[in-house]
N, C-alpha and C positions, 0 to 999 in steps of 0.2 A: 317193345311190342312189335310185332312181327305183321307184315301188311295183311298175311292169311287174317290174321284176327282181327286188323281192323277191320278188315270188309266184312267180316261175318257180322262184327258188333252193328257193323253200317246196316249189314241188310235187315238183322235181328229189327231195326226200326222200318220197316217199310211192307207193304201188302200191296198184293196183286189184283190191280181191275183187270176188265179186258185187254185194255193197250197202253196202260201206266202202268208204272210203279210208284207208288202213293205212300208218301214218307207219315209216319202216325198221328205225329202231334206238330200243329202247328204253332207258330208265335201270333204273337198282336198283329205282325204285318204280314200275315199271312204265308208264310216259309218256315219252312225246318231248318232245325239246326242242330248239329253236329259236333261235336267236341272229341278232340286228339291231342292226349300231352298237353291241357291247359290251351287249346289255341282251340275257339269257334270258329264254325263255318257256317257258313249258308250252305245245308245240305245239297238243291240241286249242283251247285259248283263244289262242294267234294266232290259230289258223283261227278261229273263229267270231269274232273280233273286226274281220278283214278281208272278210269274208264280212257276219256278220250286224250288223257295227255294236259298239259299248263295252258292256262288261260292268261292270254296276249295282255297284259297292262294297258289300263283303260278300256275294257271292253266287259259288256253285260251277256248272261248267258241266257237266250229265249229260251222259253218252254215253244216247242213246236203245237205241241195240242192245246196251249194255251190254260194250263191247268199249274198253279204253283204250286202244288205242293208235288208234281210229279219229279220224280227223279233217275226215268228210264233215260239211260244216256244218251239212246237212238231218238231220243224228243227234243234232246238241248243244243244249240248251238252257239259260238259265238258271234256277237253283233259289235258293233259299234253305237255309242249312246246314239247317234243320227236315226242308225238304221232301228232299234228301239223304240226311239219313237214313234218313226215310221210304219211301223210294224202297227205298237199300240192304236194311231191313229187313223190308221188303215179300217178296223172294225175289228181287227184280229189280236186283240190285247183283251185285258179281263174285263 
C-alpha cells in the first residue's frame, strides 16, 4: 500500500469544522483510531507523524485547540508528559 493511499484512506475518515479537522468516530477514550498493515494508531499521532515528521520517545502529542478528536497537524505538538500536564492543569486541557 502505497502512502497516496494511506492518506486518502486517512482523510476518507475526517471532516472539516472551521479550524479542525475532526476524525469521525471516536473510541471509549475519546480518540480516533487508525489502522495500517495490522498496526493501530491513535489517529491524532498518525497525522502528525505523516504530516510533521517521528514523534520523539516518551513524548505525548497536544491538541493546541484542545479538541481530541482533532487531527489538523497545525493543532498538534509535541510535549513532554511534564509539559502535559502542565498544560492540562493550566485550564487549558479538556
Amino acid at each position: 500500500m502505497s502512502f497516496s493511499v494511506i492518506e486518502k484512506r486517512f482523510i476518507k475518515n475526517t471532516k472539516k469544522s472551521k479550524d479542525c479537522i475532526i476524525w469521525k468516530n471516536k473510541t471509549s477514550n475519546g480518540y480516533g483510531r487508525f489502522s495500517v498493515n495490522g498496526f493501530r494508531f491513535l489517529a491524532h499521532r498518525f497525522s502528525y507523524m505523516i504530516y510533521n515528521g517521528s514523534i520523539e520517545p516518551n513524548k505525548f502529542i497536544h491538541h493546541k485547540c484542545n479538541n481530541k478528536m482533532c487531527v489538523n497537524p497545525e493543532h498538534l505538538q509535541q510535549v513532554t508528559p511534564k509539559e502535559n500536564t502542565k498544560i492540562y492543569y493550566n485550564g487549558n486541557g479538556w
